[in-house]
N, C-alpha and C positions, 0 to 999 in steps of 0.2 A: 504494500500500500504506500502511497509517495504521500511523503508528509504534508503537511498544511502550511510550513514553515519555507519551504523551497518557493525562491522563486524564479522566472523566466526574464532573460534579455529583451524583453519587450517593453514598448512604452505605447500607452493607449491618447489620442488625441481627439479629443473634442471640441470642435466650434461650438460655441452662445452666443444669442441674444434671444431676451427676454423668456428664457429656457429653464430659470430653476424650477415654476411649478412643474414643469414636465420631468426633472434631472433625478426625482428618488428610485424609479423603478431601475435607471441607469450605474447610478451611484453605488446600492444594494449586490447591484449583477458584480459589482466588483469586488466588492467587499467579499463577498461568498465566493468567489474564486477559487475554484483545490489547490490551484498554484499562482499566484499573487503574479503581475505583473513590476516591473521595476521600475517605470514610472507612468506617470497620469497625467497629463500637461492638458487644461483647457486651458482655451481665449475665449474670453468673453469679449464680442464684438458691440464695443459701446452699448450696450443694453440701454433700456431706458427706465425701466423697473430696477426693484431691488435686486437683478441676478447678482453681479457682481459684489455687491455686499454678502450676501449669502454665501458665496461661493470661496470668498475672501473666508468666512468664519469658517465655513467646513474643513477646506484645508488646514485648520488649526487644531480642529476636533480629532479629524480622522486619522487611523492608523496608518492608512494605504498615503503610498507617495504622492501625492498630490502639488504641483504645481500650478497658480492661476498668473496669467498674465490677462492684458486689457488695449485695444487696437487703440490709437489715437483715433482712429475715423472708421465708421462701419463704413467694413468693405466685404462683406459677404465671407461665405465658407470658405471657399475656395484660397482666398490670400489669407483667412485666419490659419488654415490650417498649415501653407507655407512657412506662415510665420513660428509656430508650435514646433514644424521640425527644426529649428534655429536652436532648441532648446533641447531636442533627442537625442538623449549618447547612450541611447542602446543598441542593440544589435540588430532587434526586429522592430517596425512599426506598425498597427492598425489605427483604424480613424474608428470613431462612432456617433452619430447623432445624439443630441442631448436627449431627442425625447426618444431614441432607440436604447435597446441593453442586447447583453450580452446571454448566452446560456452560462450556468455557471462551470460547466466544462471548458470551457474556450480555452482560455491561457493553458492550461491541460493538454486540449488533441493538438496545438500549437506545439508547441513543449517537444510530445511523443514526437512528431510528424519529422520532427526538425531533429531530436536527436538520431531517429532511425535510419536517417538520412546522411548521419555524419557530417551534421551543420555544413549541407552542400545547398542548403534548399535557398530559391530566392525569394519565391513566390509562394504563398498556401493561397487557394481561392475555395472557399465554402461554400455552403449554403446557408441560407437564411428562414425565418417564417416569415411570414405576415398577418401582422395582427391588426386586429381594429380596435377602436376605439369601446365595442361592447364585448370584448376582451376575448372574442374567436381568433383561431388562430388555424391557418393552414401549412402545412410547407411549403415554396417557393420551387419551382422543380426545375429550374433553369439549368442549374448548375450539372445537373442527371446528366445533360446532354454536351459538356463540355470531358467527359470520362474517356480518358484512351486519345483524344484529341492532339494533332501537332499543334504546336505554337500558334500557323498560322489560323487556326480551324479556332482557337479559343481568342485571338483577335477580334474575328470577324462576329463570333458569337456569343463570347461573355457580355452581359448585360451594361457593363460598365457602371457598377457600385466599387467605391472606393472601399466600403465599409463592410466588404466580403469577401477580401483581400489584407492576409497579414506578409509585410512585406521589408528585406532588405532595405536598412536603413541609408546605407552607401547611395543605393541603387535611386530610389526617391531624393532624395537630398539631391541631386543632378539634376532634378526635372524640373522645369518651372510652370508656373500655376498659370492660370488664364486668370485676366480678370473680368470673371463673368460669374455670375450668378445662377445658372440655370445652364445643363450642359456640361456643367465642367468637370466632372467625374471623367467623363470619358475622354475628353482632351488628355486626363492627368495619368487615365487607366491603359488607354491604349499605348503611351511613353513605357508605362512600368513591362505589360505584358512584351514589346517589342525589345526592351530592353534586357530582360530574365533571361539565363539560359533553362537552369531547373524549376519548372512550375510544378506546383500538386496541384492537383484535383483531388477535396475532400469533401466527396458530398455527404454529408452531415448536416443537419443545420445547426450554427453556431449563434449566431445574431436573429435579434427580432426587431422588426421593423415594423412603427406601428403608421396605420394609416390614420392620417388626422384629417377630420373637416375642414380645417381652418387652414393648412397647409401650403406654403405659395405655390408647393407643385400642382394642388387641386385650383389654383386660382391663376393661370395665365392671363402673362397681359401683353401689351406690345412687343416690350424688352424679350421676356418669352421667346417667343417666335422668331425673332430676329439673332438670338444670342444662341439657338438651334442651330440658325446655318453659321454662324460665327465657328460657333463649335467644330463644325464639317471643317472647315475652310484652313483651321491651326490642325487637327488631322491631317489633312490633305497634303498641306506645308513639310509637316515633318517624316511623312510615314509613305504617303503615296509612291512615290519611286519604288519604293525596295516590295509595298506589300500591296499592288494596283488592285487586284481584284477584292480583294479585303477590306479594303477603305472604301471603294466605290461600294459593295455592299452597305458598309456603313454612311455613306451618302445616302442610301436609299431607306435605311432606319433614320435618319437625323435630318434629311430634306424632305423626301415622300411621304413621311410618317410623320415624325415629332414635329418638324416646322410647319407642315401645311394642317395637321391635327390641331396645332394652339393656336395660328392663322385664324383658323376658322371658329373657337372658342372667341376669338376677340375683335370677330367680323373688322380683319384687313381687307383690304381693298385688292376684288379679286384681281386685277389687273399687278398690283403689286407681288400677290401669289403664285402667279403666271409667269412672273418674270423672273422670279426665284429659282422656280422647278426647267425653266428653260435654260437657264445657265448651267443647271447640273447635268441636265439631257445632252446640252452640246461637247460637255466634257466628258458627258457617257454617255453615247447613242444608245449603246446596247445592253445599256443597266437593268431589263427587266429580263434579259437571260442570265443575270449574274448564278451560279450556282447557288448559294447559301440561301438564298431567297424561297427556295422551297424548306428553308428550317422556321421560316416566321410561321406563326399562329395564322389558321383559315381567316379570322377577321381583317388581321392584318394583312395579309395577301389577299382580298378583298379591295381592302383599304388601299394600296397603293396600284391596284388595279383601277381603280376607283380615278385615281390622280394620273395613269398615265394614258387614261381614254377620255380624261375629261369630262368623267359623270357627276358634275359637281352636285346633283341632287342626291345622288347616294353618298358620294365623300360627306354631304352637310348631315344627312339621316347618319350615317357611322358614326360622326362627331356631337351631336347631341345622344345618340346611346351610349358615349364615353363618356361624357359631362355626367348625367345620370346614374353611371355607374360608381362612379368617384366621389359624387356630392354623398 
């Protein structure tokens, strides 16, 4: 039995604001840990509420490592969490949302994975749940399908959650962050997975992820939609050469899908959506034979069927049954 007292080369990072009522069930998942992590670094991203005060005392209470620091200017998850590894001199990192937690095995199948391995591993990618707010939970089965995978095949088709990913600290510390609010996971995940040599695939689920009502992901706005293709477009920059078919795939989840999905939540102006989805067509004519495309879900292959015949009365019907689903 591995003691309570070990701990793991890991340091856990979390972006705030306005996050501490949400931060117990997170907090808890740590505390109970079989094997404690080695440090805990949140930013609180200018909050406007008491988080930072709270978060301030906690760290004075609590046994676990805790470091708080505080942005001079809210600047979203994405540069708080840059800022957070400035402060990690551990060997492994993971990120977590504040109103997400952990199972309390995590630092554990971390731990095993990585010693079994002969501390050669770069990458661990998990799985996750998903919970809701009236406290169901299912498993996430994404990850099922990245098993036995080469590098390029878990590119193309890992979700691009940071926070399912525990990862070489060298390795991220090299990558720089977007500064974008929405999208930016995948900017930061597709750097990490191109960069790995040794990835695991542990489908397990280790994190829980809860679905909020109030959510900016459930509430797109302009920025939204626009910072989707942004997204594409610093992919594209750094990755497309070496991994063409892989990235144009993911043009077709992040232009076809994600940007013309929150487009039409935040009734853009279809001629401006038009000119979007034309720019990615003429950089890939032949994007809807891309192989991987037959791994999206029937809606969504639907859904970008939808967008590359131009049935905008169906894309609009798709996109109000996603509103619906998510509220």
């Amino acid at each position: 039995m591995v003691s309570l007292m070990i701990q793991f080369d890991i340091a856990i990072v979390i972006p705030c604001f306005n996050g501490w009522k949400y931060m117990k069930r997170c907090l808890e998942s740590l505390e109970q840990q079989q094997i404690k992590p080695a440090q805990i670094i949140i930013v609180d991203d200018c909050s406007t509420d008491d988080s930072y005060q709270n978060l301030l005392a906690y760290s004075q209470d609590t046994s676990l490592p805790v470091e708080v620091y505080r942005n001079d200017i809210n600047c979203g998850p994405a540069k708080s969490r840059e800022k957070a590894l400035r402060y990690v001199s551990t060997e492994y990192v993971a990120f977590c949302d504040c109103d997400d937690w952990y199972e309390i095995d995590f630092v554990k199948s971390i731990y095993e994975l990585v010693s079994k391995n002969d501390s050669t591993v770069d990458l661990v990618i998990f799985s996750n749940y998903i919970c809701s707010e009236e406290n169901s939970k299912q498993i996430d089965s994404t990850t099922h399908n990245l098993v036995d995978c080469r590098k390029e095949e878990i590119l193309a088709l890992y979700s691009m959650s940071l926070c399912r990913m525990a990862i070489r600290s060298e390795i991220i510390k090299r990558i720089p962050f977007p500064d974008l609010y929405h999208a930016e996971d995948g900017v930061v995940a597709t750097q990490i997975i191109a960069d790995c040599n040794k990835i695991l695939i542990f489908d397990k689920p280790l994190y829980n992820y809860l679905t909020r009502y109030d959510s900016a992901s459930t509430k797109p706005d302009y920025n939204t939609y626009l910072e989707f293709e942004s997204a594409y477009r610093l992919i594209t920059k750094s990755l497309a050469s070496k991994y063409p078919r892989e990235i144009e795939f993911l043009g077709v989840k992040y232009i076809c899908y994600g940007a013309v999905l929150n487009a039409f939540k935040c009734d853009v102006r279809r001629a401006e959506v038009i000119s979007m989805i034309e720019r990615f067509e003429r950089e890939n004519p032949f994007w809807y034979k891309n192989r991987y495309c037959g791994a999206l879900s029937p809606v969504k292959r639907l859904y970008i069927y939808g967008v590359r015949k131009r049935y905008w009365t169906l894309v609009s019907l798709l996109t109000k049954i996603h509103t619906r689903l998510v509220e």
